[in-house]
C-alpha positions as a printed NumPy array, in Angstrom:
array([[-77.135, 105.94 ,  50.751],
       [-73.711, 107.885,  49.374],
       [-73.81 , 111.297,  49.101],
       [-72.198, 113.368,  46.106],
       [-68.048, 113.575,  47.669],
       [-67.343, 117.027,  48.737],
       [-63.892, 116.891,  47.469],
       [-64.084, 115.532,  44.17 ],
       [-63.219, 118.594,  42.352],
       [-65.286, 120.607,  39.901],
       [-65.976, 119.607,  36.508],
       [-66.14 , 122.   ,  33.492],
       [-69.794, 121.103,  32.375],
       [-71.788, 123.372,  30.204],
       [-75.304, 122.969,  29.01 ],
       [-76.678, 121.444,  25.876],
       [-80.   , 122.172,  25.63 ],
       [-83.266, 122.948,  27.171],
       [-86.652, 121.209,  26.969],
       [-89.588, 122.425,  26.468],
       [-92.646, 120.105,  26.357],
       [-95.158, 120.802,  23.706],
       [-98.577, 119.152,  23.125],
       [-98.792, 119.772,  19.198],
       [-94.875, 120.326,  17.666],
       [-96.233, 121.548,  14.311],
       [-98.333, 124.441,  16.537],
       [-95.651, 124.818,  18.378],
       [-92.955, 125.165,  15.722],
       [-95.221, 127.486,  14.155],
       [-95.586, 129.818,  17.062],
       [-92.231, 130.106,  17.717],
       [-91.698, 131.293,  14.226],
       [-94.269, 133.752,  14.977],
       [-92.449, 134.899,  18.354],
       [-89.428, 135.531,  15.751],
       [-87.45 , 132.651,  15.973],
       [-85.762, 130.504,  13.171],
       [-86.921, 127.158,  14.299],
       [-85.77 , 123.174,  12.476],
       [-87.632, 120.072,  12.699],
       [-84.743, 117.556,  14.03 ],
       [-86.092, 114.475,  12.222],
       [-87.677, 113.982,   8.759],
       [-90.059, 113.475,   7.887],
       [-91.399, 116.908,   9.95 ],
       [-94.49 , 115.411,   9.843],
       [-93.916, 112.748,  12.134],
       [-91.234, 114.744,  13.923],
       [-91.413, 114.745,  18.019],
       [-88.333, 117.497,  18.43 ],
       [-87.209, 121.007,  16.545],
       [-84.705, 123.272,  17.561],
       [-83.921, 126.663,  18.296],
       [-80.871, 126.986,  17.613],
       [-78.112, 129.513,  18.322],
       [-74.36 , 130.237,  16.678],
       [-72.27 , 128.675,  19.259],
       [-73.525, 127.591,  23.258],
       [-77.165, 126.061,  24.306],
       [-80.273, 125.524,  22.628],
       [-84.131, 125.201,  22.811],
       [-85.174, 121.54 ,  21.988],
       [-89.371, 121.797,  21.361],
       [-90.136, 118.188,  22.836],
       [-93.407, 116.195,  21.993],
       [-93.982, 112.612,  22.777],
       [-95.155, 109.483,  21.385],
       [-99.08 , 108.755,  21.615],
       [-98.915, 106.506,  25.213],
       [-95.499, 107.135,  26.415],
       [-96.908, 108.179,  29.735],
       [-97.654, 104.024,  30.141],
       [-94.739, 103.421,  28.474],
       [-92.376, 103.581,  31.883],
       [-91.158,  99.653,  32.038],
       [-90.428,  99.755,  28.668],
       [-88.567, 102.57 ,  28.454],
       [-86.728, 101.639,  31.42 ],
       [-85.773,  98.659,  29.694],
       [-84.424,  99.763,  26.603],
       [-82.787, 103.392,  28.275],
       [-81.747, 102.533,  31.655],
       [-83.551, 102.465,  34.924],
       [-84.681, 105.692,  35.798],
       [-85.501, 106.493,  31.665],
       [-88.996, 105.755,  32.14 ],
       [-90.127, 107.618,  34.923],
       [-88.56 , 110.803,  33.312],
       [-90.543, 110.119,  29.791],
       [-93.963, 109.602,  31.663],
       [-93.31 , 113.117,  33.318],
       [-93.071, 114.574,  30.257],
       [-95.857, 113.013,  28.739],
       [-98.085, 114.006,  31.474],
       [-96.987, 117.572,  32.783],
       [-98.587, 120.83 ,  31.082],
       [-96.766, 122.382,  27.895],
       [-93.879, 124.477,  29.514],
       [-90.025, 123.575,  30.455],
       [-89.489, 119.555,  31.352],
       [-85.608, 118.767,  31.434],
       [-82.153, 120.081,  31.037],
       [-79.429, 118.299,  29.56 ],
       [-75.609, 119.111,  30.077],
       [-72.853, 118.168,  27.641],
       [-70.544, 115.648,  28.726],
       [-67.195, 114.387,  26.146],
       [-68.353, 111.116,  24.309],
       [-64.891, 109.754,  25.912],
       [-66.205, 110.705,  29.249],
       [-69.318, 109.5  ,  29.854],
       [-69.3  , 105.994,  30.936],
       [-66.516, 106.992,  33.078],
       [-68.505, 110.664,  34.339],
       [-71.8  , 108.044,  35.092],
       [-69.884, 105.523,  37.04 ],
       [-68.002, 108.372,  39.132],
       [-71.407, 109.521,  39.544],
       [-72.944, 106.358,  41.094],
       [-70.008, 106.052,  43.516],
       [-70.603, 109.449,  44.969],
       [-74.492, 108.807,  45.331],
       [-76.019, 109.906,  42.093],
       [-76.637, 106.257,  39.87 ],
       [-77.141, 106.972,  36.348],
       [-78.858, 104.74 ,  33.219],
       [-76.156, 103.002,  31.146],
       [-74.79 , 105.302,  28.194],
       [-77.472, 105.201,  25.148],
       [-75.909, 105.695,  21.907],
       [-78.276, 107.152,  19.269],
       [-78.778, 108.097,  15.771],
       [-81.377, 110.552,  14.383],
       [-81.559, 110.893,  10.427],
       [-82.003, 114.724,   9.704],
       [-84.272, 116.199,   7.46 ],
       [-81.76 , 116.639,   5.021],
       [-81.199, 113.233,   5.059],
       [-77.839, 113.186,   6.928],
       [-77.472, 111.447,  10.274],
       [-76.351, 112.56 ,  13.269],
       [-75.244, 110.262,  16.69 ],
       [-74.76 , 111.09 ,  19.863],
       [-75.257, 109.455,  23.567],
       [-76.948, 110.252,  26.749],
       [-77.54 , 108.677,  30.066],
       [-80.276, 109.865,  32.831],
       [-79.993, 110.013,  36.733],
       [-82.615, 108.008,  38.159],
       [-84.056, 110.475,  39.756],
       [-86.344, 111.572,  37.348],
       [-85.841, 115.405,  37.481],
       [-82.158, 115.781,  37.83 ],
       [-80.544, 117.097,  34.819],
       [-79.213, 114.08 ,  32.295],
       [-76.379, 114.096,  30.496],
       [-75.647, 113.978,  26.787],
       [-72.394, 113.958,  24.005],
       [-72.135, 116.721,  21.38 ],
       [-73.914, 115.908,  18.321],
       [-71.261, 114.241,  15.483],
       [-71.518, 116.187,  13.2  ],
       [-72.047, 119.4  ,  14.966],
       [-75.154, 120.748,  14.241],
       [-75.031, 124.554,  15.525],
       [-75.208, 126.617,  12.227],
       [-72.509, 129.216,  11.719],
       [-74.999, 131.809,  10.538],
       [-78.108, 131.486,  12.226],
       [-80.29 , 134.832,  12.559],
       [-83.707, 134.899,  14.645],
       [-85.868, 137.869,  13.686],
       [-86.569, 138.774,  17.158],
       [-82.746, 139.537,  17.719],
       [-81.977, 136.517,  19.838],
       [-77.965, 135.672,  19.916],
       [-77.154, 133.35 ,  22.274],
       [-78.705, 131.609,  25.839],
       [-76.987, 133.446,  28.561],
       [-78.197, 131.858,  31.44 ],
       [-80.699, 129.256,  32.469],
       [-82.362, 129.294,  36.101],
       [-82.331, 125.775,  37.698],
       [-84.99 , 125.646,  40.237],
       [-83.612, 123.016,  42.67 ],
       [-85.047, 121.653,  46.154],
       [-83.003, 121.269,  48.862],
       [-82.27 , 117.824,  48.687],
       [-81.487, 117.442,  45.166],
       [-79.131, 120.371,  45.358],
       [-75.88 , 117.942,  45.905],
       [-76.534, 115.755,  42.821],
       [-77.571, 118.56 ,  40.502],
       [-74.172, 120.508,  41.863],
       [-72.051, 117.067,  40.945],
       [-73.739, 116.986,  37.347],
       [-73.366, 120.624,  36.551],
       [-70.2  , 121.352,  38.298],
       [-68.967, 124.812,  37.078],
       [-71.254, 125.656,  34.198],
       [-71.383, 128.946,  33.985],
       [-74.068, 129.426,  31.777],
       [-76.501, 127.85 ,  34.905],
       [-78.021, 129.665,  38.281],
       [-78.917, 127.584,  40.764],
       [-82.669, 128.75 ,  42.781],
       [-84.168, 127.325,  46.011],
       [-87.571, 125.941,  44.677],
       [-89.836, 123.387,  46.051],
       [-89.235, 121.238,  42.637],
       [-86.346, 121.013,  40.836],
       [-86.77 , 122.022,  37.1  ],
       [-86.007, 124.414,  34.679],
       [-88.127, 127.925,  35.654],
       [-86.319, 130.304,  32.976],
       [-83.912, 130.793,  30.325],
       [-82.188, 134.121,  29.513],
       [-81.504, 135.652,  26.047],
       [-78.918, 137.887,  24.556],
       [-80.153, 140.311,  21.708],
       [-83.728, 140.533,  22.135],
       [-85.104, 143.674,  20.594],
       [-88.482, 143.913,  21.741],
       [-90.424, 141.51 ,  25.119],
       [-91.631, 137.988,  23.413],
       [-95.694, 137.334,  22.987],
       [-96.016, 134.428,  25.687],
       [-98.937, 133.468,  24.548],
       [-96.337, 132.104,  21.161],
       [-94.128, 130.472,  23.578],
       [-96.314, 127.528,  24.806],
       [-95.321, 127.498,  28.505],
       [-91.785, 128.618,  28.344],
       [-90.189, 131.761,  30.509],
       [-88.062, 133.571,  28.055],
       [-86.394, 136.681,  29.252],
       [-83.933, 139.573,  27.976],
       [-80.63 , 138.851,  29.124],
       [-80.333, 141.51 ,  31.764],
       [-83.819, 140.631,  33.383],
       [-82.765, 139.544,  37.275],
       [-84.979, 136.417,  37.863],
       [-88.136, 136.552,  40.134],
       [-87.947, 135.529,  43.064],
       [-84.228, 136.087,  42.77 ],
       [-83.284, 133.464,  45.892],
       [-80.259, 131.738,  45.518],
       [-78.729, 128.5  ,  47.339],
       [-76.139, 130.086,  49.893],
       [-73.145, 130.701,  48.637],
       [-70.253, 128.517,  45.864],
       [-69.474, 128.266,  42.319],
       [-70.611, 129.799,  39.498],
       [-73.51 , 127.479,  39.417],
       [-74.445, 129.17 ,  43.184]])
C-alpha cells in the first residue's frame, strides 16, 4: 500500500464544520438554544430536518447531525450512491452515542476531483466527488460537494456552500464568536492521511489518541462555562482552556 508522499508540499486547508451526532435534532436544537446559542434547522421543513447549525460570522461551524431511521443497515447502499467508503462512515454515526462523529475540511469546488485523485496516489483513496443540493428553510437552495476517505474516520472533504451561508451578523447569547481551534484525536497510523487532508489548517491540533475523532472544539467569547448536560455529548471549551491530556504528535506544522 502507498503511503501519503513526504514531499508533496502543504496545502492551505481550513475546516468547515464539525459534527456532532444527536439522537433527537428537535431536543437537541432546543438545548443548544438553552446553552445560549442561536441555532438553524438546515432543511425545511424543520420537522423532518436531520441537520441545524451553529453558526458563526466568518470560519467553522457546529453541524447538529441526526440520521435517517435504519441508516446503520443502510452501508451497501450508501456506498453505492456516495462512494465506497460512504457507508461505513454513515453506519458509525448511526450507531455511536450522541457526542462528536466527523470533521469536514473545505476544499475549492475547482479542486476537488483533482485534491481526491492526488490523494489516492499518495495512499489515501477517496469516494468520487458528490454534488448536492439542500433546499433551505427559506426556501432557497444551496449546493455544494463532498467526497469521503474510505477509511471511515478520517476527516472528508467538502466545497463552500454556493451561496454562502455564514450570516454577517450572527450573535449567540452565551458570547460565542468564532471556533478557534478543534482537537483532532488521531492514532498513530492514521496520522499520515489525516496530515495530507488537513495540511496547514491552522484552526486544527493534532492529539495522540487511540481513535481518531474529534475530542474538542474551542470557543472565542464565552462569558460564562456551558451546562453540558445542554450540549448532548459535545466538549465545548473557552478559547484559552489548554486541552486535557494536552499530548501532541512530535513535532511539524501548525496542525502538530
Amino acid at each position: 500500500m502507498n503511503h501519503p508522499s513526504p514531499h508533496r508540499p502543504s496545502v492551505a486547508r481550513r475546516c468547515s464544520h464539525v459534527l456532532l451526532r444527536v439522537h433527537d435534532l428537535t431536543r437537541a436544537v432546543g438545548a443548544f438554544r438553552a446553552a445560549g446559542f442561536e441555532v438553524a434547522y438546515a432543511t425545511a421543513p424543520e420537522h423532518k430536518a436531520l441537520h441545524a447549525h451553529v453558526w458563526f460570522p466568518d470560519g467553522p461551524v457546529i453541524e447538529l447531525l441526526s440520521t435517517p431511521p435504519g441508516a446503520r443497515w443502510m452501508r451497501l447502499p450508501v456506498d453505492l450512491r456516495f462512494g465506497r467508503g460512504a457507508g461505513e462512515r454513515m453506519v458509525r454515526w448511526a450507531r455511536q452515542e450522541e457526542g462528536f462523529c466527523d470533521l469536514a475540511l473545505l476544499a475549492a469546488d475547482a479542486e476537488l476531483a483533482t485534491v481526491t485523485a492526488e490523494l489516492a496516489g499518495d495512499g489515501v483513496p477517496c469516494g468520487r466527488a458528490v454534488r448536492w443540493t439542500r433546499r433551505r428553510p427559506d426556501g432557497d437552495k444551496t449546493r455544494f460537494a463532498f467526497s469521503y476517505p474510505r477509511s471511515g474516520r478520517l476527516p472528508f472533504l467538502v466545497t463552500p456552500y454556493d451561496p454562502p451561508q455564514h450570516p454577517a451578523d450572527v450573535r449567540h447569547p452565551n458570547g460565542a464568536t468564532a471556533i478557534t481551534r478543534i482537537v483532532l484525536g488521531v492514532r498513530p497510523a492514521d496520522l499520515p492521511a489525516v496530515r495530507r487532508l488537513a495540511g496547514d489548517a491552522a484552526d486544527l491540533r493534532l492529539e495522540e489518541a487511540p481513535v481518531t475523532g474529534v475530542r474538542a472544539v474551542h470557543l472565542a467569547g464565552l462569558t460564562d462555562p456551558l451546562d453540558p448536560a445542554l450540549l448532548h455529548g459535545a466538549v465545548l471549551l473557552p478559547a484559552d482552556t489548554t486541552p486535557v491530556p494536552p499530548t501532541t504528535h512530535g513535532k511539524g506544522s501548525a496542525t502538530s
